[in-house]
N, C-alpha and C positions, 0 to 999 in steps of 0.2 A: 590630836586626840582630845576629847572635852573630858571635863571633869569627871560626869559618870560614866564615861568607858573605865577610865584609870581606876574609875573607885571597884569601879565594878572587875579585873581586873585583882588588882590588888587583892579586894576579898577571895577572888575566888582561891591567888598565889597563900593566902594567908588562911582562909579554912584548908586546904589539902594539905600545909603542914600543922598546922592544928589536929587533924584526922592522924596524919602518923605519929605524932606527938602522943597521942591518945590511943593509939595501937600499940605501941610501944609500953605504954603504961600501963594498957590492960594485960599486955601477955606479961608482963613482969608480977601483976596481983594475980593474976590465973594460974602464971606458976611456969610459965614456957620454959623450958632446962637450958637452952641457951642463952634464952634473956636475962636468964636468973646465974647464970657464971660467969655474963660479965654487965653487971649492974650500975656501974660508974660509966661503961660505956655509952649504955642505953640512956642515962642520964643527960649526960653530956649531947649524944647524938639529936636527943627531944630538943635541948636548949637551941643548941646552933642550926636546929633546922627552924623553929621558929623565929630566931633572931635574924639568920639570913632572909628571912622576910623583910624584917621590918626595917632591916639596914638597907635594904637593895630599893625600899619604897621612901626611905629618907632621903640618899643619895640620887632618886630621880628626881625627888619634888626639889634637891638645892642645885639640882644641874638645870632644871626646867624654868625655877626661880631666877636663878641665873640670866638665864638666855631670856626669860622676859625682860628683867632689867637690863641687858645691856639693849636689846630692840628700842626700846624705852628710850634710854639716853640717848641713841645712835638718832630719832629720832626727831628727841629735843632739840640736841645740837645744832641742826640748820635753822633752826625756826628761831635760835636765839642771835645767830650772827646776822640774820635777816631784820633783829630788830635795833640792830647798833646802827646810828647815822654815820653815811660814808664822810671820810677827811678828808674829802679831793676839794 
């Protein structure tokens, strides 16, 4: 996946919870009777849906990070034993 798929991606994971986030908040100032009897709820529910965003797109960039770097080393590695003179 390149960079702007994931970016692109990402945003879009991250405006749809931004949107209900914001749905949520207008029916709470509008006055919805259920939004407004449980308040803390809807609170909470706004936070964790957009932090489950942004944890789920932290946790792929250090898995992804990850696996670049170990590709990386795994790569280095022979090209380093290939520059030691043999002891025969």
């Amino acid at each position: 996946m390149t960079v702007t798929a994931w970016l692109k991606a990402r945003s879009v994971e991250l405006g749809a919870s931004l949107c209900t986030a914001g749905l949520l908040f207008a029916g709470l100032a509008v006055g919805v009777p259920f939004l407004r009897a449980r308040i803390p709820e809807t609170f909470l529910y706004s936070f964790c849906c957009v932090t489950a965003v942004l944890l789920r797109a932290a946790i792929d960039l250090a898995v992804r990070g990850g696996a670049l770097a170990a590709r990386t080393m795994r790569s280095a590695a022979p090209a380093a034993s290939r520059l030691e003179p043999s002891r025969a």
